[in-house]
N, C-alpha and C positions, 0 to 999 in steps of 0.2 A: 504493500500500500504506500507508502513511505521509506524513506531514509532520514535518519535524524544524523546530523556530525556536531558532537557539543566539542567549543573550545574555550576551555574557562565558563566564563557566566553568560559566554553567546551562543545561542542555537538557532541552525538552520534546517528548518522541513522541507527538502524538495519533492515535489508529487510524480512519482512513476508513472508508466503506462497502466492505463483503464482496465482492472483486476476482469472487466468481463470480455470487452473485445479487443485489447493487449494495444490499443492507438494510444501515441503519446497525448496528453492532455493540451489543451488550449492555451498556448502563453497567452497571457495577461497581459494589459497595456503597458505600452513602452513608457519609460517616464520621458516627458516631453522638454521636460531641461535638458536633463545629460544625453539622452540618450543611448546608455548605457546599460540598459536589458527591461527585464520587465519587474515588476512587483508582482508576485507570486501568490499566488494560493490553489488547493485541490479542488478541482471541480468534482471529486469524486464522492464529496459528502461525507462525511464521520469516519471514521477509522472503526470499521468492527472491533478489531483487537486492543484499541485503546479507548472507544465512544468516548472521543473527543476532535474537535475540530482543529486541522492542520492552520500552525501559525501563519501569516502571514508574515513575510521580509521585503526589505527594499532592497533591489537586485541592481540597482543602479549604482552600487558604492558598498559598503563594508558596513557591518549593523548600525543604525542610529547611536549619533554620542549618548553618552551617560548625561544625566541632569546634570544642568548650570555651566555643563562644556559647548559654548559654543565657539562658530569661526569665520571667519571674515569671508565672505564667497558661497557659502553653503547653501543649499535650497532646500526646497520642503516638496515634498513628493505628492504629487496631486491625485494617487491613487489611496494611500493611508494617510497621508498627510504630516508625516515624519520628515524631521531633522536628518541627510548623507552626511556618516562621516567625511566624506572625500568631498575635497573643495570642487565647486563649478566652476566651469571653466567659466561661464558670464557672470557678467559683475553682478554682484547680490539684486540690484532695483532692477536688471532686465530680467535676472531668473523669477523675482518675483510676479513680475508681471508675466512671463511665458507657464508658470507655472497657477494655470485659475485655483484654485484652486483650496489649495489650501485655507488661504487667506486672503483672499480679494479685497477685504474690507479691512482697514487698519481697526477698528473695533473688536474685530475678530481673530486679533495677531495677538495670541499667550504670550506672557513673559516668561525669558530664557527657563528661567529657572521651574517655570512649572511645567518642565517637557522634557521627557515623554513621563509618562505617567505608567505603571505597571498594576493589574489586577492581581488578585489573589494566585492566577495559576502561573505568574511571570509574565505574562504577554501583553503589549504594550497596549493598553485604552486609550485607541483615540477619542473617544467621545468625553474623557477629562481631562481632555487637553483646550477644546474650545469650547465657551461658553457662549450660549447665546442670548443675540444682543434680541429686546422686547423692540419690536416695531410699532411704528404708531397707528392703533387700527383700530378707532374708536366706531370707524363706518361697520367694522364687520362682527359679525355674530356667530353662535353656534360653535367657532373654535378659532384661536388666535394661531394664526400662519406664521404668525413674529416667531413662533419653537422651534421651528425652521432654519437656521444659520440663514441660508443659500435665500431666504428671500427678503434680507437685510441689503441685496443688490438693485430689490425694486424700491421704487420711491413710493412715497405714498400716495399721489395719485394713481399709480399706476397698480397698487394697491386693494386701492376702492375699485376699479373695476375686474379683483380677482370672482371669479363665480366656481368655478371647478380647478383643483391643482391635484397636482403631483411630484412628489419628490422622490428622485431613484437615483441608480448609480453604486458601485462596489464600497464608495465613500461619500454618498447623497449627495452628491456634487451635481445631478443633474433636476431638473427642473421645466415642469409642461404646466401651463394654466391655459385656461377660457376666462375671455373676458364676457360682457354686459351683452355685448357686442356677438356674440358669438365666433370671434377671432381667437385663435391658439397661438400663444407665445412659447418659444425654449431659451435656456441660458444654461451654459455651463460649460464642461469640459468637453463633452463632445465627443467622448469615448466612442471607437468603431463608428463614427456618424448618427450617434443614438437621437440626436436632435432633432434627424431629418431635414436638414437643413443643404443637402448636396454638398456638404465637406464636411470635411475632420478637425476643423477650426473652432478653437474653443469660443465664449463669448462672456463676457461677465454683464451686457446687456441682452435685457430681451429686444430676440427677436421673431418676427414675425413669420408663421406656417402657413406660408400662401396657401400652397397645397391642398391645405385642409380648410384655408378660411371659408364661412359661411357653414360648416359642418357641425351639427350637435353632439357631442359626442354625450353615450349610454354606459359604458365603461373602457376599462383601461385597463393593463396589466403590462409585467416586463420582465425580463429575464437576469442572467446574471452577466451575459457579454457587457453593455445590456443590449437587449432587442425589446421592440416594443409589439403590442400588439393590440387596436384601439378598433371598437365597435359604435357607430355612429346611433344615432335615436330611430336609423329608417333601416337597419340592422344590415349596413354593409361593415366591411373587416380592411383597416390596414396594416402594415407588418412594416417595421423601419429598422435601421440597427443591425448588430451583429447578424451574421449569418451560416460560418464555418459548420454550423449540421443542420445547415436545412430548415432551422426555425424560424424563419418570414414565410415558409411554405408557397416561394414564386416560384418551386421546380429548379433555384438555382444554391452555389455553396458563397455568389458573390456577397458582400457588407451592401445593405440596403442603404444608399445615401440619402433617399428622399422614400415618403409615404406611398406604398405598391398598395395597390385595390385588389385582394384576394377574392378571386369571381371563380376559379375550378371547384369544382362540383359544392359550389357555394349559391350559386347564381340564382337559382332557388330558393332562399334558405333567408331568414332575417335571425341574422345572430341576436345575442339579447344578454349573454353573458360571455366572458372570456377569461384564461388562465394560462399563466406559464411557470412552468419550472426555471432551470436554470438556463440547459437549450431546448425544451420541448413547449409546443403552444399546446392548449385547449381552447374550442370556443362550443358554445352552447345553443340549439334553435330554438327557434316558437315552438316547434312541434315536439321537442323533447328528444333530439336528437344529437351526438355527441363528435365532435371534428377535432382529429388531433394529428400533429406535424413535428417535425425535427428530426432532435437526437435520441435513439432508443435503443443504448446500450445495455439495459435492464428491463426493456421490455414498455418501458412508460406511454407508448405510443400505443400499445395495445393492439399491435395486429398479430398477436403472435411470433414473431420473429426479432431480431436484434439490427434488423438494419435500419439506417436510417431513411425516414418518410418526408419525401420532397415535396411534395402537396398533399392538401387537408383531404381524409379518407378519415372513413365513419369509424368509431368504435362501435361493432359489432357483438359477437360472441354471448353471452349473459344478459348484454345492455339490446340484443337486438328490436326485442319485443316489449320493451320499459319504455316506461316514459320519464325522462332525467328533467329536474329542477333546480341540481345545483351542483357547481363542479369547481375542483380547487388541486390544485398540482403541490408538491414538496419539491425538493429540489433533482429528485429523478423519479418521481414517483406522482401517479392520479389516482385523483377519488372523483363519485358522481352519488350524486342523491336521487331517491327514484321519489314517483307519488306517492309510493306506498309506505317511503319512511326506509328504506334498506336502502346501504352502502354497497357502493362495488369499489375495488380499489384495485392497482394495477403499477406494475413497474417497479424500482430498486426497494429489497425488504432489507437491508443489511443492519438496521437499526428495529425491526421490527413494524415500521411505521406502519405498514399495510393493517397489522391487527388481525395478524389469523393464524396466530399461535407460534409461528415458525420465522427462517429468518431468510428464507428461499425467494427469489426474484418470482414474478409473476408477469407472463408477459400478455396475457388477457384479461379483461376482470376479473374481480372474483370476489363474491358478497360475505361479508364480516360476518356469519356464522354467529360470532359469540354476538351481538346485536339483535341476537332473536327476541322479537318481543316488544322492541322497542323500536317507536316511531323519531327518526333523524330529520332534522327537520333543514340543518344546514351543517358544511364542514368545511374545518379550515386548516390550512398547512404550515406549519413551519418548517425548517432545513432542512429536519430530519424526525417530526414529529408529527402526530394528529389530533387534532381536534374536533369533536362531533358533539352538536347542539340536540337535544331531544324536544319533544311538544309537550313535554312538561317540566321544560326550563333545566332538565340538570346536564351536565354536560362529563364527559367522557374523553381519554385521552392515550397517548399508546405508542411506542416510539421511541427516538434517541430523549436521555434524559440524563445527558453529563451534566446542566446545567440548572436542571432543578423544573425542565420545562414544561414536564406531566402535570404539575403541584400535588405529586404525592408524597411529599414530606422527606423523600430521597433521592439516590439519583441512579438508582437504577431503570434499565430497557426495561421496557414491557411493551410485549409482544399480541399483547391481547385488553382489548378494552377498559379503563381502570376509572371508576367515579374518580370527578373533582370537587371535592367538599367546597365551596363558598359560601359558610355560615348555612343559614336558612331560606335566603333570598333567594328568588324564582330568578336563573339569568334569562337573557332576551336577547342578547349578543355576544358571540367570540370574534376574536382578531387573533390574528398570526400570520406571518407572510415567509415565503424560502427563503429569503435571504438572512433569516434572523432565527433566535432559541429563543425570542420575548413571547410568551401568550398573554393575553388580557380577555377579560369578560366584562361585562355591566348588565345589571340588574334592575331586575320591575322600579325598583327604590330608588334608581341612578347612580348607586354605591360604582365604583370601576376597582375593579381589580388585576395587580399583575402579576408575574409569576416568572421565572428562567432565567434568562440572561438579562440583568436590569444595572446599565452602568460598571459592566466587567465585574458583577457581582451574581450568585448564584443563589435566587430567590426560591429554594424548595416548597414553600405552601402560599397558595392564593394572598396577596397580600395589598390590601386598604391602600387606594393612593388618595387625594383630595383634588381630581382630576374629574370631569363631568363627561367624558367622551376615551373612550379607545384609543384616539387618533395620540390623544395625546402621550399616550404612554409610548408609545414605539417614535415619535417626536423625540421625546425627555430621554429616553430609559435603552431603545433599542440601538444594536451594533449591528452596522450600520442606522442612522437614525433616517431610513425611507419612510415612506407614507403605507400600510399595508391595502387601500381601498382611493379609488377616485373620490379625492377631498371634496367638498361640498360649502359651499360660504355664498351666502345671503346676505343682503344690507340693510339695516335697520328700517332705511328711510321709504325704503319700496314697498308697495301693498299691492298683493296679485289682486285680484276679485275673488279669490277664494278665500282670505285673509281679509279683505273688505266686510264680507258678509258674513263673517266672525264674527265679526266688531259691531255691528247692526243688529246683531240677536238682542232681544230683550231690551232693547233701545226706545223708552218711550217717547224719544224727543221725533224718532223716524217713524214708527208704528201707524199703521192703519190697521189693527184688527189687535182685540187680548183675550186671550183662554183665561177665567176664573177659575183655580184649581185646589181644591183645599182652602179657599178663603183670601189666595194670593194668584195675584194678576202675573202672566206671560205675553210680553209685548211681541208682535211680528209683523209678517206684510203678507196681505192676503197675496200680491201675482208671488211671489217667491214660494209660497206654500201649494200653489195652483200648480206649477212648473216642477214641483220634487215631489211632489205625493198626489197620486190616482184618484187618493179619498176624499182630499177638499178641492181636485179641483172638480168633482161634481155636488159637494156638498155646499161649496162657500159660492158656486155661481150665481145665483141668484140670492142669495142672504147680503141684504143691507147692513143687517146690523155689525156693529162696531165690537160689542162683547159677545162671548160664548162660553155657556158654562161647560164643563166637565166633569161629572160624578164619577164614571164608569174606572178612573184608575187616579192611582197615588199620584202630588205633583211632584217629586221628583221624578218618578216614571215618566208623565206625561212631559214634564221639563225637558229632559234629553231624548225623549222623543223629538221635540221641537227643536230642540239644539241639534240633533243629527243633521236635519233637512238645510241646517245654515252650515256643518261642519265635514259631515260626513264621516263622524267618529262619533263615540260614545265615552265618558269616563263615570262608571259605575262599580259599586261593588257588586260579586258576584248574586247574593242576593238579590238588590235591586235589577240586575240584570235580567233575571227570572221574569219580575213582570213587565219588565220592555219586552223580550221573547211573549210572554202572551200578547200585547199590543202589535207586535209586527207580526203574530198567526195573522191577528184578528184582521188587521190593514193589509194583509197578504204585502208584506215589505221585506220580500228575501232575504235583500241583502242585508238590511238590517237586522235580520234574523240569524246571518250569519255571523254578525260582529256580534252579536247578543252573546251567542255561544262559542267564541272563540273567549269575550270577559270572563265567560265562567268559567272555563278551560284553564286560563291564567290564575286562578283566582280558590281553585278548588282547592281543600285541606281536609285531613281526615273529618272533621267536627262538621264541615257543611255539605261531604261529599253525598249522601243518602237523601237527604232533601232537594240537590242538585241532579238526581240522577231521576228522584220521583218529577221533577219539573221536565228532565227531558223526554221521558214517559206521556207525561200527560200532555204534551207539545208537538209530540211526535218529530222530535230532533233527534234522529236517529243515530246520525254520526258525535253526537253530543252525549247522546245516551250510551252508546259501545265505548266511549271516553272514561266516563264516569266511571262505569261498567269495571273497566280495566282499571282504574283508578283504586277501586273499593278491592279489587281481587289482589291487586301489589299492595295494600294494606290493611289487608282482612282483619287481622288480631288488631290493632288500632278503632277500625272503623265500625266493628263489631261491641264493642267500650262506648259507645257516644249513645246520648239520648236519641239522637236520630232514629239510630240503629233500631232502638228499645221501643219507639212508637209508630215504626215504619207500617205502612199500609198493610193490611192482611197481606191482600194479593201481589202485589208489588214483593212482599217478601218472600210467598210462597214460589213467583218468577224467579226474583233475584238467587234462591238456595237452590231453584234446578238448573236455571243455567251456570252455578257458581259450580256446581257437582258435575256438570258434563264440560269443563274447563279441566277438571282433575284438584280443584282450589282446596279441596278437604281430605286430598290423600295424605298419607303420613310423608 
């Protein structure tokens, strides 16, 4: 896998050839100062025999001085962002400037003496070496881009009109947003032409992707050359960036200098999601169909075989006759989520990541077994890890774990699916991306938690950040500090019309019509209640009158009822829920009927689950009631303790103990 040569207190990792199809691996980019070889690292993922990640060196000179040694000429390496011994040949202010990189921004240049910085296992943490500067973004909301180094390059007009970003690159040096405008800007170092910008020319301003201007983009993803690979909102596929195996999937091994239109046997097809390992893409259809490309020396590609896939061809096999909803690569390995809640996973197991006992490559699907039973509702990757989201909030994990990135309290592999305790709180979201050992979740409550590699430190159990978003922790905390998802930022000052008519609820200053409900008035507008709901606009078309009372249900109930038709959400408790699901039988309001019972879903505990399950009985929520159902049977001895339990319906009970019995629920 490796050769280590220690000499004194310096060591060097160089990576052999690919332990499966024996090709030398990928050099690394050239450092663009000296130009004297590359910065290194293994594209082959963990080390089975040591489950740990091969150092990273600069190849361009002799190790990084020791702290507080520095020297008149030296540069700083724009792939790690380290101090060469060996003087440059150009004078310090031109390497600075050829070298983006590191430090573009005099704000962002550590003093001597706090560099490099070393983690607990020896190896150098860049991410304590620069601190980042807070930018001024009082226009934006939802999450502060300023955690970002690399976007202390834009000013702050240019700022206010971020709407979508991304940050990537081996050392996040590189940098994609959409503005207001629907224009795409790049900045950075420009690694293999990852910018798409028709050269290799770095940039420390943005600039402009004609290319792509006027394009919405749906999502985004990248690799680890890097390569990119972006799905527009009318679901076509571009591919830019690195290219050495095949992952732009334009049929060629050339470096993609500008944004290619992937149309083979796509041309059909409106992508909708997308996924890359380190060289392999994934993209995902409407119809629930699954296109993967590149490198597939472990199989990741999924056709059965080890060679590598120059244009997008289906994954087949297990997945032929499924219908996929969610898909997410590791760093040589794929997963796919079907309707029915079951994993298929596929490509390098040598960390166990796949999750199916063993530690043998897989070069077709093949469905996680120990998941029986339980419905996945989404999954996510790290380096050499997995993560898998359930429909009843808990989540599960399985994989390389030198760094603590299961949160199972140690750091052993595991090979096969392992809860992750976070407290009591129901999660809603994971993150993790291949290029990192960070996980994070966030919860019903908003609590965010992270876990793994945090800061060249190794976080063994879920742990408490005072962060409001995901985004932010692989910002703060992750090595490299990339964005793991198409960032997202809105501006304060802006009001769609769906945010308009927020705001206009219960507005007696705007109101032309009010429901009396329980003795308190609900302010509205009869056309808005015309135009969302069937029921008033033949009941209110001829009614004059200004007030209308309402006996037949609770105001709260009937409240967000009335708040749906302005919001298109609900926030209740599970109980209260119950009787908005009898209101949307009653109003035949499907869809409402379906956010009714996905509250309850979220929201069910042993103490309310039997009253929750007699409501979807009596509602005839079927998929709500098989919920319950399976809810009460994973916690039979709990839910069998509750007064529920003790005064549940004759027959309801008499149902519930013969289908609990033809389950197997009271065998020994």
């Amino acid at each position: 896998m490796a050769q280590e040569v220690r000499r004194g207190c310096r060591a060097r990792i160089r990576p052999l050839a690919d332990p499966h199809s024996g090709k030398p691996p990928l050099p690394a980019p050239r450092c663009p100062t000296s130009g004297r070889g590359s910065c290194e690292s293994s594209p082959w993922g963990e080390s089975p025999a040591r489950g740990r990640l091969l150092r990273r060196v600069c190849a361009c000179a002799s190790p990084p001085a020791r702290p507080g040694r520095g020297a008149r000429g030296r540069h700083s390496c724009p792939v790690l962002g380290l101090r060469c011994r060996r003087a440059c040949a150009q004078p310090r202010a031109v390497a600075r400037r050829a070298a983006l990189g590191s430090y573009p921004d005099p704000g962002l240049r550590p003093r001597r003496r706090e560099m490099p910085v070393k983690d607990e296992r020896g190896d150098l943490d860049v991410s304590k070496v620069v601190k980042p500067v807070q930018a001024t973004l009082s226009s934006l909301k939802m999450l502060d881009v300023g955690k970002w180094p690399i976007f202390s390059l834009c000013s702050e007009a240019e700022l206010q009109l971020v709407r979508q970003a991304c940050v990537f690159g081996s050392a996040s040096n590189e940098l994609l947003y959409t503005t207001v405008n629907d224009e795409i800007f790049v900045l950075g170092t420009n690694c293999c032409g990852c910018l798409g910008l028709g050269d290799v020319q770095s940039t420390i301003e943005p600039r402009r992707l004609d290319s792509l201007s006027g394009k919405k983009i749906a999502c985004l993803s990248y690799g680890s050359g890097p390569h990119i690979v972006l799905a527009t909102t009318e679901g076509e596929v571009f591919t830019w960036g690195h290219n050495a195996y095949s992952q732009l999937g334009n049929g060629t091994t050339n470096a993609g200098l500008v944004p290619y239109h992937i149309s083979t046997n796509l041309s059909n097809k409106q992508v909708i999601e997308v996924a890359c390992g380190s060289y392999h893409s994934l993209v995902l259809t409407s119809d629930g169909e699954v296109f993967a490309w590149g490198y597939n020396n472990s199989g990741q590609v999924g056709s059965g075989s080890t060679a590598n896939q120059p244009i997008p061809r289906r994954v087949t096999g297990c997945l032929q006759s499924k219908v996929v909803v969610n898909i997410a690569c590791g760093q040589m390995c794929s997963m796919a989520v079907v309707n029915t809640g079951e994993v298929f996973v596929w490509g390098y197991n040598g960390n166990g990541q796949l999750g199916l006992g063993s530690s043998g490559n897989q070069p077709t699907p093949c469905r996680v077994a120990a998941l029986q039973g339980i419905r996945v509702q989404r999954v996510a990757c790290g380096y050499a890890h997995t993560l898998v989201l359930t429909d009843e909030g808990q989540v599960y994990a399985w994989g390389a774990n030198s760094y603590g990135q299961l949160g199972t309290g140690n750091k052993s592999n595991q090979s096969y699916p392992t809860p992750v305790v976070v407290e009591k709180d129901r999660i809603i979201e994971i993150a993790a991306c291949h290029s990192a050992h960070t996980s994070a979740a966030k919860t019903q409550g908003g609590h965010v938690y992270m876990w793994g590699q945090c800061r060249g430190q190794s976080v063994t159990l879920p742990h408490l950040t005072h962060f409001s978003s995901t985004d932010d922790v692989f910002a703060c905390f992750a090595t490299p500090a990339v964005t793991w998802r198409l960032l997202s930022v809105e501006p304060d000052d802006h009001l769609t019309v769906a945010e308009s008519l927020k705001r206009e609820f219960d507005n007696p200053n705007t109101a032309d019509l009010k429901f009396l409900v329980d003795g308190k008035y609900i302010y509205v507008h009869k056309v808005l209640l015309k135009i969302r709901c069937e029921h008033f606009r033949s009941s209110l078309e001829d009614n004059e009158d200004d007030i209308v009372e309402m006996s037949e249900f609770s105001y709260p109930v009937y409240r967000a009822f009335l708040e749906y038709l302005y919001t298109d959400s609900i926030s209740l408790s599970p109980e209260e829920a119950v009787g908005l699901l009898d209101l949307a039988t009653f109003y035949r309001e499907n869809r409402l009927k379906k956010l009714c019972q996905q509250t309850i879903k979220q929201g069910i505990c042993e103490e309310n689950a039997i009253a929750l399950l007699s409501a979807a009985v009596k509602y005839e929520a079927q998929d709500l009631e098989e919920f319950c159902f399976r809810f009460c049977i994973n916690h039979l001895t709990v839910v069998t303790q509750t007064s529920g339990f003790a005064e549940m319906d004759h027959d309801l009970l008499k149902n519930f103990i013969s289908k609990a019995s033809r389950v197997g629920a009271f065998k020994n």
